[in-house]
C-alpha positions as CSV (number, residue, x, y, z in Angstrom):
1,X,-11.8,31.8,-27.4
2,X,-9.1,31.3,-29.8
3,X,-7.0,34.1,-28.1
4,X,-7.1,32.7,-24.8
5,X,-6.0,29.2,-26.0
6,X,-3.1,30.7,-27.6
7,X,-2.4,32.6,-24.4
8,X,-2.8,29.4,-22.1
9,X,-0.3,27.8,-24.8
10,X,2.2,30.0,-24.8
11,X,2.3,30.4,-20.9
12,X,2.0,26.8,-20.4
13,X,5.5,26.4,-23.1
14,X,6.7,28.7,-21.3
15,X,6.0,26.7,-17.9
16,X,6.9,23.0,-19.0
17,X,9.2,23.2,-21.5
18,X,11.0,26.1,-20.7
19,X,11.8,25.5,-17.2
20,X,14.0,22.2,-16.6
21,X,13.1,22.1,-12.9
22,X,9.6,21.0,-13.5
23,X,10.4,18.9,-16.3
24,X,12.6,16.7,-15.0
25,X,13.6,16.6,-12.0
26,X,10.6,16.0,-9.1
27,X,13.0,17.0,-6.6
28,X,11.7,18.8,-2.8
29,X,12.5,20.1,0.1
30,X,11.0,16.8,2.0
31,X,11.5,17.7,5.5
32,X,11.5,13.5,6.6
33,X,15.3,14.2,6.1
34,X,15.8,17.2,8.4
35,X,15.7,15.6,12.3
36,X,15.2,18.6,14.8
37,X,15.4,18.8,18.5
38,X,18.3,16.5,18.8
39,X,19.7,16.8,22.7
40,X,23.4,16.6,22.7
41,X,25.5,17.0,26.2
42,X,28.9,16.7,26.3
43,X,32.1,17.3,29.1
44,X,35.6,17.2,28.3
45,X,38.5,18.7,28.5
46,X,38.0,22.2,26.9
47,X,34.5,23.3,25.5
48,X,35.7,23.6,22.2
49,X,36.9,19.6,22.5
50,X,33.1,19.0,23.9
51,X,31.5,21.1,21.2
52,X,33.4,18.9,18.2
53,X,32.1,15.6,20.0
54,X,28.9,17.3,20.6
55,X,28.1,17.6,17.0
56,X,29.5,13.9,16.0
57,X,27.3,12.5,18.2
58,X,24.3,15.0,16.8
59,X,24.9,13.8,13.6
60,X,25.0,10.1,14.9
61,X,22.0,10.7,16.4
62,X,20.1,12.0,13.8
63,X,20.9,9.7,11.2
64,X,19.8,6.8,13.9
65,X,16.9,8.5,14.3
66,X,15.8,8.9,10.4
67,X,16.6,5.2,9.9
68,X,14.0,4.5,12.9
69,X,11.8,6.9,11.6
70,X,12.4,4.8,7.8
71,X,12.7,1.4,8.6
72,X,11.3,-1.5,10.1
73,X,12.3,-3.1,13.3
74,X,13.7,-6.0,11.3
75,X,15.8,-4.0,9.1
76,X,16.8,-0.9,11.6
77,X,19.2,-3.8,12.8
78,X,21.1,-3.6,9.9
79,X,22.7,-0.2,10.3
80,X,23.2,0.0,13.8
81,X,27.2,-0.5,14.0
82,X,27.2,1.8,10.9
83,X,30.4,4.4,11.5
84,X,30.6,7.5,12.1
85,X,32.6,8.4,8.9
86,X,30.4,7.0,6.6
87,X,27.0,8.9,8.3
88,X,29.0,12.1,7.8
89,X,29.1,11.2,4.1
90,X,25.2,12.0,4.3
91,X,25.0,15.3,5.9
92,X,24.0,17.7,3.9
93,X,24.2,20.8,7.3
94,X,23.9,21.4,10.6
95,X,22.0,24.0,12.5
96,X,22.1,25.5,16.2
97,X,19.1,25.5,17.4
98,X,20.6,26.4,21.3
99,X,23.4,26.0,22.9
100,X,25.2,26.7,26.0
101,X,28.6,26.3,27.1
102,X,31.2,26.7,30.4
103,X,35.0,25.8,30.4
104,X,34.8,22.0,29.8
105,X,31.1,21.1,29.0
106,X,28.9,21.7,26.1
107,X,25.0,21.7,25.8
108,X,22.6,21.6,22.8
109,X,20.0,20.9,20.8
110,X,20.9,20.8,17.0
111,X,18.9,20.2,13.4
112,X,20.4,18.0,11.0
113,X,20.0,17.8,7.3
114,X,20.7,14.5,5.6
115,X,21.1,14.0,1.9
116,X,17.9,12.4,0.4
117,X,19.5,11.3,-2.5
118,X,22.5,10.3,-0.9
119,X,20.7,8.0,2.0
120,X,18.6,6.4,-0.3
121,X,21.2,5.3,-2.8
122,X,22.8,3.5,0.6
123,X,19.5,1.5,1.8
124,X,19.1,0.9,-2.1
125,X,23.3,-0.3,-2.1
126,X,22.8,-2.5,0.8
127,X,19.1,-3.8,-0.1
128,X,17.6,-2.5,3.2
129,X,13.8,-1.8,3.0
130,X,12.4,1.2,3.8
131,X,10.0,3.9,2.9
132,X,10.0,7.4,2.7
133,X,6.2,8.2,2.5
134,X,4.9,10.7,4.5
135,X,0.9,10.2,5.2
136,X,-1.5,12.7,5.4
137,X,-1.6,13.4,9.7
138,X,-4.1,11.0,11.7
139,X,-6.8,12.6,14.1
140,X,-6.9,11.1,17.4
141,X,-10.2,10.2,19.4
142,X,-8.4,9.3,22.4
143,X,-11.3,7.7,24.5
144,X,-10.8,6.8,28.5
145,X,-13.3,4.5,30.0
146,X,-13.2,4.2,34.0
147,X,-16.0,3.3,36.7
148,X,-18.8,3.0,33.7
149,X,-17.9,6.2,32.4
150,X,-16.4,6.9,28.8
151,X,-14.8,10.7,28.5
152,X,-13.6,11.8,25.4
153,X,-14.2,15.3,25.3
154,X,-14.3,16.3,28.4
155,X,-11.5,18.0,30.6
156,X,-11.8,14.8,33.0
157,X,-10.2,12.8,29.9
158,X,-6.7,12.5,31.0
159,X,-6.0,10.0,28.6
160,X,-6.7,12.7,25.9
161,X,-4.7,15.7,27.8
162,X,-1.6,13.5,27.4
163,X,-2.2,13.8,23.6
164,X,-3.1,17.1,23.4
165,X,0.2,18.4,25.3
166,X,2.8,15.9,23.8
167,X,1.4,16.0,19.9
168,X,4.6,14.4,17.8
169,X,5.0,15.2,14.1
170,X,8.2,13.8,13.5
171,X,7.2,10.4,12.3
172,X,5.8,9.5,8.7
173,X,2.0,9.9,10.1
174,X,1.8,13.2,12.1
175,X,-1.1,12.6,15.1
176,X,-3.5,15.4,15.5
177,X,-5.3,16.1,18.1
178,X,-9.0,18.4,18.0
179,X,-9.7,20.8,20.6
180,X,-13.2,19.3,20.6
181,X,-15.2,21.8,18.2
182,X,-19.0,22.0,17.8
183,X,-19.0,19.6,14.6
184,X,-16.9,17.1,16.3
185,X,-19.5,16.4,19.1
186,X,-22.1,16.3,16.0
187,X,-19.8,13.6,14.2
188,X,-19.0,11.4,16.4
189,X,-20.8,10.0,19.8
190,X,-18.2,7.9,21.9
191,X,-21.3,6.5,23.6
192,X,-22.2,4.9,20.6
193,X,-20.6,1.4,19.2
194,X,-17.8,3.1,16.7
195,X,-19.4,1.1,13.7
196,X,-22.7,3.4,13.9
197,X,-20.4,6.6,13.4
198,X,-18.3,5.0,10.5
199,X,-20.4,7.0,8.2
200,X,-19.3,10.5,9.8
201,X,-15.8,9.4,10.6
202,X,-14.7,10.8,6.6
203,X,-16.5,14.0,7.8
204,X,-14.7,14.6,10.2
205,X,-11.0,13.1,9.2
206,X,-11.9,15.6,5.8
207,X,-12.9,18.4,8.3
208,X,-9.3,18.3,10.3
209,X,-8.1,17.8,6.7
210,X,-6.5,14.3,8.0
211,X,-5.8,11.2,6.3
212,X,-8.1,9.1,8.5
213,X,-8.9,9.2,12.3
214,X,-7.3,7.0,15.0
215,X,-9.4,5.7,18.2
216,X,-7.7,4.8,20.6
217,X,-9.6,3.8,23.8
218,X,-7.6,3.2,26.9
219,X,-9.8,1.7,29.8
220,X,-8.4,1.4,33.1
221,X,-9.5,-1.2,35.9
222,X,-8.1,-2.4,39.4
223,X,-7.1,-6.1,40.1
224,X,-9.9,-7.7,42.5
225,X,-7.5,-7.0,45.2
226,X,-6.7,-3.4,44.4
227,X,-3.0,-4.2,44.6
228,X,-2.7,-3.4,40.7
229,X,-4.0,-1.2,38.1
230,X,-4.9,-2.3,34.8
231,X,-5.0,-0.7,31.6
232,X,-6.5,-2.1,28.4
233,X,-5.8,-0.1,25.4
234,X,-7.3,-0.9,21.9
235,X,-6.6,1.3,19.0
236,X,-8.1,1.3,15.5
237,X,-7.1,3.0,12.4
238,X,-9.6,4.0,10.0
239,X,-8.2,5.2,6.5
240,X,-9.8,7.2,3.8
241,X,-7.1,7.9,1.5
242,X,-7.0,3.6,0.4
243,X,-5.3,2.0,3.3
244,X,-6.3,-0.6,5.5
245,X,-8.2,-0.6,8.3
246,X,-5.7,-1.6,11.4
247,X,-6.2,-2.8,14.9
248,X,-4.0,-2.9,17.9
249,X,-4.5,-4.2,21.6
250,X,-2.3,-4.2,24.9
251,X,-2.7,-4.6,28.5
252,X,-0.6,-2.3,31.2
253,X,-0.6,-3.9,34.4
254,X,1.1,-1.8,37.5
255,X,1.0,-2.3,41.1
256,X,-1.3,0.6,42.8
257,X,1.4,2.4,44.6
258,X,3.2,2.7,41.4
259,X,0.9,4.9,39.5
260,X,2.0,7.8,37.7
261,X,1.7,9.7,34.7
262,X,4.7,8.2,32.9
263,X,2.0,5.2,32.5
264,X,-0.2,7.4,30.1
265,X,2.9,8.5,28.6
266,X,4.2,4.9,28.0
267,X,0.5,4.0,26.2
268,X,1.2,6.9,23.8
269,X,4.3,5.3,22.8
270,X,3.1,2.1,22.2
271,X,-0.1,3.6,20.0
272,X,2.4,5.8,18.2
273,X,5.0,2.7,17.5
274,X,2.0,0.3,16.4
275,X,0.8,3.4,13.7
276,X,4.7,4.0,12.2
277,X,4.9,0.2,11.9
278,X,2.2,-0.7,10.2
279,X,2.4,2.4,7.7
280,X,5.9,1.3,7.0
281,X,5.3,-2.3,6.9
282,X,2.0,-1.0,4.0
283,X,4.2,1.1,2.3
284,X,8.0,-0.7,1.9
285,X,9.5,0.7,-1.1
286,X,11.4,-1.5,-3.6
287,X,14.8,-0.3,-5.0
288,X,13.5,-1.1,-8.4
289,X,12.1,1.5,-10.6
290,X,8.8,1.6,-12.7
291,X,7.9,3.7,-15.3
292,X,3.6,4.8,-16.0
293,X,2.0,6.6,-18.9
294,X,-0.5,8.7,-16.3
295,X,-3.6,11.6,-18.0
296,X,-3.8,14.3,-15.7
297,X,-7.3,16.3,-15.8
298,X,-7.4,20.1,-15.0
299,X,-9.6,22.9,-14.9
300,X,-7.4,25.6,-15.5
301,X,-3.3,26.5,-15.4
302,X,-3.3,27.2,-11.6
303,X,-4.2,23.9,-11.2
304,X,-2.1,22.4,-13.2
305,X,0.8,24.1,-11.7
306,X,-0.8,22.7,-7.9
307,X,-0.8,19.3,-9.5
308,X,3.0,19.4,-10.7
309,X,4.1,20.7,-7.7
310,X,2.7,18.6,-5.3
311,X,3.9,15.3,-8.1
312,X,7.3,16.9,-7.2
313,X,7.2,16.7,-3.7
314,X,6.3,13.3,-3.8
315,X,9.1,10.8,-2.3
316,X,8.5,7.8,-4.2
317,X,8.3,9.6,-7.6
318,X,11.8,10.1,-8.8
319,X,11.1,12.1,-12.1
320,X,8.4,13.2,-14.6
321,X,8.1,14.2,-17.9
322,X,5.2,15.8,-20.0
323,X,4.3,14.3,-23.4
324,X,1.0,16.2,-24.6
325,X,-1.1,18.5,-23.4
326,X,-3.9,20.8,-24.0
327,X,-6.2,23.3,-22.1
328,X,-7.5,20.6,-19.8
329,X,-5.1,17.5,-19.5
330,X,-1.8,16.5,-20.2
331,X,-0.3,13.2,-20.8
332,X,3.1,12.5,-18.1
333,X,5.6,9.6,-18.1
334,X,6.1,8.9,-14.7
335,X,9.0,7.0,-12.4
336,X,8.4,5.9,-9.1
337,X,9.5,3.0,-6.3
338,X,6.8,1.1,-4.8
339,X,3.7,-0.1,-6.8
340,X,0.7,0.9,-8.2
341,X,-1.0,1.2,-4.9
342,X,1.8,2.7,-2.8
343,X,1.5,5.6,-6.0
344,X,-2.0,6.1,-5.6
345,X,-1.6,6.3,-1.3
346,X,1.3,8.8,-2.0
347,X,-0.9,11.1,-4.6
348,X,-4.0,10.7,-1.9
349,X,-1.7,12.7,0.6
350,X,-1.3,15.3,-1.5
351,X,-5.1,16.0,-2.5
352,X,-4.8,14.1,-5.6
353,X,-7.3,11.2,-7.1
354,X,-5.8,8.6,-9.0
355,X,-7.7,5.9,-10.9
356,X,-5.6,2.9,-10.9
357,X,-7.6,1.8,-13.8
358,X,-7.9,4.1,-15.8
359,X,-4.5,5.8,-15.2
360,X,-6.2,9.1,-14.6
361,X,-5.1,11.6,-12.1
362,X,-7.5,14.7,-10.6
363,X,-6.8,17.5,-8.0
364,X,-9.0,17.1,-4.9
365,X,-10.7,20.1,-4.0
Protein backbone atom coordinates (compact mmCIF):
# COMPACT_ATOMS: atom_id res chain seq x y z
CA UNK A 1 0.00 0.00 0.00
CA UNK A 2 2.77 2.26 0.92
CA UNK A 3 4.56 1.50 -2.48
CA UNK A 4 1.84 2.35 -4.57
CA UNK A 5 1.22 5.67 -2.82
CA UNK A 6 4.73 6.61 -3.45
CA UNK A 7 4.23 5.48 -7.05
CA UNK A 8 0.97 7.56 -7.56
CA UNK A 9 3.14 10.50 -5.98
CA UNK A 10 5.79 10.49 -7.91
CA UNK A 11 3.78 10.05 -11.28
CA UNK A 12 1.38 12.55 -10.19
CA UNK A 13 4.80 15.28 -9.43
CA UNK A 14 5.75 14.30 -12.39
CA UNK A 15 2.20 15.16 -14.01
CA UNK A 16 1.35 18.57 -12.24
CA UNK A 17 4.31 20.05 -11.32
CA UNK A 18 6.47 19.03 -13.87
CA UNK A 19 4.59 19.91 -16.91
CA UNK A 20 3.67 23.78 -17.18
CA UNK A 21 0.99 23.17 -19.71
CA UNK A 22 -1.30 21.64 -17.19
CA UNK A 23 -0.40 23.82 -14.60
CA UNK A 24 -1.07 26.94 -15.86
CA UNK A 25 -2.22 27.53 -18.65
CA UNK A 26 -6.04 25.92 -19.39
CA UNK A 27 -5.60 26.68 -22.96
CA UNK A 28 -7.60 24.31 -25.98
CA UNK A 29 -8.16 23.71 -29.22
CA UNK A 30 -11.98 25.18 -28.86
CA UNK A 31 -13.19 24.69 -32.24
CA UNK A 32 -16.12 27.74 -31.58
CA UNK A 33 -13.20 29.77 -33.22
CA UNK A 34 -12.63 27.75 -36.41
CA UNK A 35 -15.86 28.70 -38.94
CA UNK A 36 -15.91 26.07 -41.83
CA UNK A 37 -17.88 25.85 -44.93
CA UNK A 38 -17.62 29.47 -45.72
CA UNK A 39 -18.92 30.10 -49.65
CA UNK A 40 -16.84 32.65 -51.26
CA UNK A 41 -17.47 33.58 -55.20
CA UNK A 42 -15.60 36.07 -56.81
CA UNK A 43 -15.00 37.60 -60.74
CA UNK A 44 -12.51 39.97 -61.66
CA UNK A 45 -10.12 40.80 -63.73
CA UNK A 46 -7.58 37.85 -63.50
CA UNK A 47 -8.18 34.77 -61.15
CA UNK A 48 -5.43 35.44 -59.12
CA UNK A 49 -7.00 39.27 -58.49
CA UNK A 50 -10.40 37.12 -57.59
CA UNK A 51 -8.67 34.61 -55.45
CA UNK A 52 -6.98 37.65 -53.16
CA UNK A 53 -10.56 39.19 -52.74
CA UNK A 54 -11.92 35.86 -52.34
CA UNK A 55 -10.12 35.18 -49.23
CA UNK A 56 -10.72 38.91 -47.68
CA UNK A 57 -14.08 38.47 -48.00
CA UNK A 58 -13.71 34.69 -46.33
CA UNK A 59 -12.14 36.16 -43.61
CA UNK A 60 -14.92 38.88 -43.35
CA UNK A 61 -17.20 36.37 -43.37
CA UNK A 62 -16.08 34.24 -40.91
CA UNK A 63 -15.36 36.70 -38.31
CA UNK A 64 -19.17 38.05 -38.91
CA UNK A 65 -20.21 34.77 -38.49
CA UNK A 66 -18.40 33.93 -34.99
CA UNK A 67 -19.61 37.20 -33.62
CA UNK A 68 -23.26 36.00 -34.58
CA UNK A 69 -22.55 32.79 -33.40
CA UNK A 70 -21.11 34.88 -29.78
CA UNK A 71 -23.30 37.61 -29.42
CA UNK A 72 -26.50 38.81 -28.89
CA UNK A 73 -28.72 40.52 -31.32
CA UNK A 74 -28.34 43.71 -29.35
CA UNK A 75 -24.64 43.68 -29.31
CA UNK A 76 -23.90 41.91 -32.90
CA UNK A 77 -24.68 45.63 -33.99
CA UNK A 78 -21.74 46.89 -32.49
CA UNK A 79 -19.17 45.31 -34.79
CA UNK A 80 -20.84 45.31 -37.94
CA UNK A 81 -18.81 48.35 -39.76
CA UNK A 82 -15.75 46.75 -38.09
CA UNK A 83 -12.78 46.88 -41.01
CA UNK A 84 -11.33 44.68 -42.71
CA UNK A 85 -7.74 45.40 -41.35
CA UNK A 86 -8.43 45.11 -38.00
CA UNK A 87 -10.46 41.34 -38.52
CA UNK A 88 -7.19 40.24 -40.19
CA UNK A 89 -5.48 41.15 -36.98
CA UNK A 90 -7.51 38.02 -35.59
CA UNK A 91 -6.69 35.33 -37.99
CA UNK A 92 -4.82 32.94 -36.80
CA UNK A 93 -5.05 30.61 -40.70
CA UNK A 94 -6.78 29.78 -43.43
CA UNK A 95 -7.55 26.55 -45.07
CA UNK A 96 -8.92 25.37 -48.68
CA UNK A 97 -11.36 23.32 -48.29
CA UNK A 98 -12.28 23.49 -52.46
CA UNK A 99 -11.73 25.57 -54.83
CA UNK A 100 -12.16 26.09 -58.41
CA UNK A 101 -10.99 28.59 -60.77
CA UNK A 102 -11.20 29.93 -64.82
CA UNK A 103 -9.39 33.02 -66.21
CA UNK A 104 -11.32 35.80 -64.24
CA UNK A 105 -13.49 34.09 -61.60
CA UNK A 106 -12.78 32.31 -58.42
CA UNK A 107 -14.84 29.73 -56.38
CA UNK A 108 -14.60 28.34 -52.76
CA UNK A 109 -15.33 27.22 -49.69
CA UNK A 110 -12.72 28.03 -47.03
CA UNK A 111 -12.09 27.40 -43.01
CA UNK A 112 -10.98 30.05 -40.89
CA UNK A 113 -9.18 30.11 -37.69
CA UNK A 114 -9.50 33.13 -35.45
CA UNK A 115 -7.41 33.84 -32.45
CA UNK A 116 -9.30 33.09 -29.23
CA UNK A 117 -7.31 35.05 -27.14
CA UNK A 118 -6.97 37.68 -29.50
CA UNK A 119 -10.98 38.14 -30.13
CA UNK A 120 -11.80 38.05 -26.76
CA UNK A 121 -9.39 40.68 -25.51
CA UNK A 122 -11.38 42.96 -28.36
CA UNK A 123 -15.17 42.30 -27.07
CA UNK A 124 -13.44 42.61 -23.50
CA UNK A 125 -11.62 46.27 -24.97
CA UNK A 126 -14.85 47.48 -26.36
CA UNK A 127 -17.20 46.07 -23.42
CA UNK A 128 -19.36 43.97 -25.88
CA UNK A 129 -21.10 40.95 -24.19
CA UNK A 130 -20.70 37.71 -25.32
CA UNK A 131 -20.13 34.13 -24.48
CA UNK A 132 -18.15 31.54 -25.57
CA UNK A 133 -19.81 28.44 -23.92
CA UNK A 134 -20.37 25.67 -25.88
CA UNK A 135 -23.46 23.35 -24.41
CA UNK A 136 -23.61 19.90 -24.37
CA UNK A 137 -25.85 19.15 -28.02
CA UNK A 138 -29.81 19.22 -27.56
CA UNK A 139 -31.94 16.21 -28.89
CA UNK A 140 -34.78 17.08 -30.98
CA UNK A 141 -38.35 15.53 -30.70
CA UNK A 142 -39.62 17.27 -33.64
CA UNK A 143 -43.41 16.44 -33.42
CA UNK A 144 -45.95 17.30 -36.52
CA UNK A 145 -49.57 17.35 -35.77
CA UNK A 146 -52.10 17.53 -38.94
CA UNK A 147 -55.74 16.21 -39.47
CA UNK A 148 -55.82 14.75 -35.69
CA UNK A 149 -52.83 12.98 -36.19
CA UNK A 150 -49.41 13.58 -34.25
CA UNK A 151 -46.15 11.76 -36.11
CA UNK A 152 -43.10 11.82 -34.57
CA UNK A 153 -41.43 8.80 -35.41
CA UNK A 154 -42.78 7.94 -38.33
CA UNK A 155 -41.44 8.38 -41.94
CA UNK A 156 -44.78 10.47 -42.68
CA UNK A 157 -43.14 13.18 -40.15
CA UNK A 158 -41.84 15.60 -42.56
CA UNK A 159 -41.37 18.13 -39.99
CA UNK A 160 -38.74 15.63 -38.46
CA UNK A 161 -37.03 14.73 -42.03
CA UNK A 162 -36.11 18.35 -42.33
CA UNK A 163 -34.13 17.95 -39.10
CA UNK A 164 -32.68 14.83 -39.74
CA UNK A 165 -31.17 15.93 -43.27
CA UNK A 166 -30.11 19.58 -42.38
CA UNK A 167 -28.63 18.70 -38.60
CA UNK A 168 -26.30 22.13 -37.83
CA UNK A 169 -23.46 21.93 -35.25
CA UNK A 170 -22.01 25.09 -35.77
CA UNK A 171 -23.78 27.04 -33.12
CA UNK A 172 -22.98 26.98 -29.24
CA UNK A 173 -25.81 24.13 -28.74
CA UNK A 174 -25.37 21.42 -31.45
CA UNK A 175 -29.10 19.91 -32.32
CA UNK A 176 -29.22 16.19 -32.53
CA UNK A 177 -31.45 14.37 -34.04
CA UNK A 178 -32.39 10.22 -33.12
CA UNK A 179 -32.94 7.78 -35.72
CA UNK A 180 -35.90 6.67 -33.62
CA UNK A 181 -34.25 3.53 -31.60
CA UNK A 182 -36.18 0.89 -29.57
CA UNK A 183 -35.68 2.85 -26.15
CA UNK A 184 -36.77 6.07 -27.55
CA UNK A 185 -40.28 4.76 -28.38
CA UNK A 186 -40.09 3.27 -24.64
CA UNK A 187 -39.15 6.87 -23.29
CA UNK A 188 -41.27 8.97 -24.63
CA UNK A 189 -45.06 8.68 -26.05
CA UNK A 190 -45.84 11.92 -28.23
CA UNK A 191 -49.51 10.80 -27.63
CA UNK A 192 -49.16 11.62 -24.21
CA UNK A 193 -49.28 15.35 -22.48
CA UNK A 194 -45.24 15.97 -22.44
CA UNK A 195 -45.54 16.55 -18.54
CA UNK A 196 -46.34 12.63 -18.01
CA UNK A 197 -42.93 11.79 -19.83
CA UNK A 198 -40.85 14.46 -17.84
CA UNK A 199 -39.66 11.69 -15.79
CA UNK A 200 -37.99 9.73 -18.87
CA UNK A 201 -37.00 12.81 -20.68
CA UNK A 202 -33.24 12.66 -18.52
CA UNK A 203 -33.21 9.00 -19.74
CA UNK A 204 -33.25 9.61 -22.81
CA UNK A 205 -31.23 13.20 -23.19
CA UNK A 206 -28.47 10.86 -20.85
CA UNK A 207 -28.90 8.01 -23.44
CA UNK A 208 -28.04 10.35 -26.73
CA UNK A 209 -25.53 11.71 -24.16
CA UNK A 210 -27.22 15.30 -24.74
CA UNK A 211 -27.55 18.17 -22.52
CA UNK A 212 -31.33 18.10 -22.46
CA UNK A 213 -34.00 17.42 -25.16
CA UNK A 214 -35.78 20.03 -27.33
CA UNK A 215 -39.67 19.51 -28.44
CA UNK A 216 -40.56 21.18 -30.92
CA UNK A 217 -44.16 20.59 -32.19
CA UNK A 218 -45.10 22.22 -35.45
CA UNK A 219 -48.89 21.83 -36.19
CA UNK A 220 -50.24 22.77 -39.44
CA UNK A 221 -53.97 23.89 -40.24
CA UNK A 222 -55.79 25.63 -43.21
CA UNK A 223 -57.64 29.00 -42.94
CA UNK A 224 -61.62 28.34 -42.99
CA UNK A 225 -61.37 29.25 -46.62
CA UNK A 226 -58.48 27.09 -47.59
CA UNK A 227 -56.82 30.10 -49.12
CA UNK A 228 -53.93 29.89 -46.44
CA UNK A 229 -51.96 27.45 -44.55
CA UNK A 230 -51.15 27.84 -41.07
CA UNK A 231 -48.40 26.72 -39.00
CA UNK A 232 -48.21 26.81 -35.21
CA UNK A 233 -44.94 25.99 -33.88
CA UNK A 234 -44.21 25.67 -30.01
CA UNK A 235 -40.89 24.66 -28.80
CA UNK A 236 -39.71 23.73 -25.25
CA UNK A 237 -36.35 23.24 -23.91
CA UNK A 238 -35.93 20.89 -21.14
CA UNK A 239 -32.38 21.15 -19.40
CA UNK A 240 -30.63 18.69 -17.21
CA UNK A 241 -27.31 20.01 -16.84
CA UNK A 242 -28.99 23.31 -14.43
CA UNK A 243 -30.50 25.53 -17.05
CA UNK A 244 -33.84 26.81 -17.38
CA UNK A 245 -36.61 25.43 -18.78
CA UNK A 246 -37.48 27.65 -22.08
CA UNK A 247 -40.52 28.08 -24.21
CA UNK A 248 -41.04 29.46 -27.64
CA UNK A 249 -44.19 30.07 -29.93
CA UNK A 250 -44.86 31.36 -33.56
CA UNK A 251 -47.36 31.27 -36.15
CA UNK A 252 -46.45 30.78 -40.12
CA UNK A 253 -49.23 31.87 -42.18
CA UNK A 254 -48.92 31.29 -46.21
CA UNK A 255 -51.36 31.50 -48.93
CA UNK A 256 -52.12 27.72 -50.21
CA UNK A 257 -50.56 28.01 -53.60
CA UNK A 258 -47.49 29.11 -51.98
CA UNK A 259 -46.52 26.05 -50.13
CA UNK A 260 -43.22 24.65 -50.26
CA UNK A 261 -40.59 23.10 -48.36
CA UNK A 262 -38.56 26.32 -47.73
CA UNK A 263 -41.58 26.77 -45.13
CA UNK A 264 -40.23 23.76 -42.94
CA UNK A 265 -36.93 25.02 -43.55
CA UNK A 266 -37.81 28.62 -42.41
CA UNK A 267 -39.45 26.94 -38.87
CA UNK A 268 -36.04 25.29 -38.35
CA UNK A 269 -34.42 28.60 -38.40
CA UNK A 270 -36.61 30.27 -36.19
CA UNK A 271 -36.36 27.15 -33.52
CA UNK A 272 -32.59 27.18 -33.96
CA UNK A 273 -32.33 31.22 -33.53
CA UNK A 274 -34.81 31.11 -30.29
CA UNK A 275 -32.25 28.12 -28.76
CA UNK A 276 -28.67 30.29 -29.52
CA UNK A 277 -30.46 33.32 -27.98
CA UNK A 278 -31.59 32.27 -25.04
CA UNK A 279 -28.30 30.15 -24.29
CA UNK A 280 -26.42 33.30 -24.89
CA UNK A 281 -28.70 35.63 -23.23
CA UNK A 282 -28.23 32.57 -19.87
CA UNK A 283 -24.81 32.54 -20.29
CA UNK A 284 -23.26 36.38 -21.10
CA UNK A 285 -19.78 36.40 -19.83
CA UNK A 286 -18.43 39.44 -17.85
CA UNK A 287 -14.95 40.77 -18.72
CA UNK A 288 -14.19 40.67 -15.11
CA UNK A 289 -12.24 37.89 -13.67
CA UNK A 290 -12.92 35.71 -10.51
CA UNK A 291 -10.79 33.62 -8.72
CA UNK A 292 -12.38 30.04 -6.53
CA UNK A 293 -10.61 27.70 -4.04
CA UNK A 294 -12.45 24.39 -5.84
CA UNK A 295 -11.68 20.23 -4.01
CA UNK A 296 -11.72 18.03 -6.78
CA UNK A 297 -12.62 14.19 -5.84
CA UNK A 298 -11.11 11.20 -7.82
CA UNK A 299 -10.88 7.70 -7.86
CA UNK A 300 -7.75 7.15 -9.36
CA UNK A 301 -4.92 9.12 -11.68
CA UNK A 302 -6.66 8.44 -15.01
CA UNK A 303 -9.31 10.30 -13.76
CA UNK A 304 -7.74 12.88 -12.56
CA UNK A 305 -5.96 13.47 -15.70
CA UNK A 306 -9.93 13.33 -17.53
CA UNK A 307 -10.84 15.90 -15.02
CA UNK A 308 -7.76 18.44 -15.82
CA UNK A 309 -8.20 18.09 -19.22
CA UNK A 310 -11.55 18.64 -19.74
CA UNK A 311 -11.07 22.03 -16.86
CA UNK A 312 -8.67 23.04 -19.73
CA UNK A 313 -10.89 22.92 -22.47
CA UNK A 314 -13.19 24.93 -20.74
CA UNK A 315 -13.83 28.57 -22.38
CA UNK A 316 -14.67 30.55 -19.40
CA UNK A 317 -11.84 29.17 -17.28
CA UNK A 318 -8.83 31.15 -18.08
CA UNK A 319 -6.14 29.31 -15.82
CA UNK A 320 -5.68 26.86 -12.91
CA UNK A 321 -3.46 25.99 -10.49
CA UNK A 322 -3.00 22.91 -8.07
CA UNK A 323 -2.41 23.60 -4.34
CA UNK A 324 -2.63 20.07 -2.46
CA UNK A 325 -3.26 16.90 -3.37
CA UNK A 326 -3.32 13.38 -2.40
CA UNK A 327 -4.42 9.92 -3.77
CA UNK A 328 -8.07 11.03 -4.06
CA UNK A 329 -8.49 14.84 -4.30
CA UNK A 330 -6.70 17.84 -4.84
CA UNK A 331 -7.22 21.30 -3.86
CA UNK A 332 -7.13 24.01 -7.37
CA UNK A 333 -7.23 27.80 -7.53
CA UNK A 334 -9.34 28.55 -10.19
CA UNK A 335 -10.08 31.76 -12.72
CA UNK A 336 -12.89 32.10 -14.72
CA UNK A 337 -15.50 34.87 -16.45
CA UNK A 338 -19.01 34.47 -15.72
CA UNK A 339 -20.37 33.45 -12.20
CA UNK A 340 -20.81 30.71 -10.10
CA UNK A 341 -23.56 29.27 -12.12
CA UNK A 342 -22.32 29.92 -15.54
CA UNK A 343 -19.01 27.67 -13.92
CA UNK A 344 -21.03 24.96 -12.79
CA UNK A 345 -23.21 24.91 -16.54
CA UNK A 346 -19.71 24.96 -18.20
CA UNK A 347 -18.29 21.85 -15.97
CA UNK A 348 -21.92 20.05 -16.52
CA UNK A 349 -20.91 19.93 -20.37
CA UNK A 350 -18.03 18.34 -19.79
CA UNK A 351 -19.27 15.33 -17.43
CA UNK A 352 -18.35 17.10 -14.37
CA UNK A 353 -20.56 17.66 -11.00
CA UNK A 354 -20.00 20.74 -9.18
CA UNK A 355 -21.45 21.62 -5.76
CA UNK A 356 -21.88 25.24 -5.67
CA UNK A 357 -21.91 24.83 -2.00
CA UNK A 358 -19.65 22.94 -1.07
CA UNK A 359 -17.09 23.93 -3.79
CA UNK A 360 -16.67 20.27 -4.69
CA UNK A 361 -16.11 19.00 -8.14
CA UNK A 362 -16.68 15.10 -9.36
CA UNK A 363 -16.29 13.29 -12.81
CA UNK A 364 -19.63 12.06 -14.08
CA UNK A 365 -19.54 8.69 -15.18
Amino acid sequence: MKYNFIKFFIIFFLIVFINPNILISATSEDKIFEVKNISVEIESTSSSKAREIALLEAQEKGFKNLMKKMLLESEYEKIETINIEKILEFVDAIEIQNEKTTASKYLGSLTVMFNEEKVLRYLNRNEIKFTSLKSKPLLILPIYKFAGVTYLWEKKNIWRNVWVKNSNDQGLIPIKSSDGKFTDFIYFNQDQAVKKNLGNLELLAKSHNTSGVLIAILKKKYSRDKSKIIFNLNSSIYRFDGGETNTFEDVIEIYSNEYSDNILNDAKVRVEQFINQQWKTANVITSQKKLERITVFFNDLNDWISIKRSIGDISIVDKFNVRKFSHNKAIIFLSFSGNLNQLKVAFKQSDLDFDLNSKKLILIK
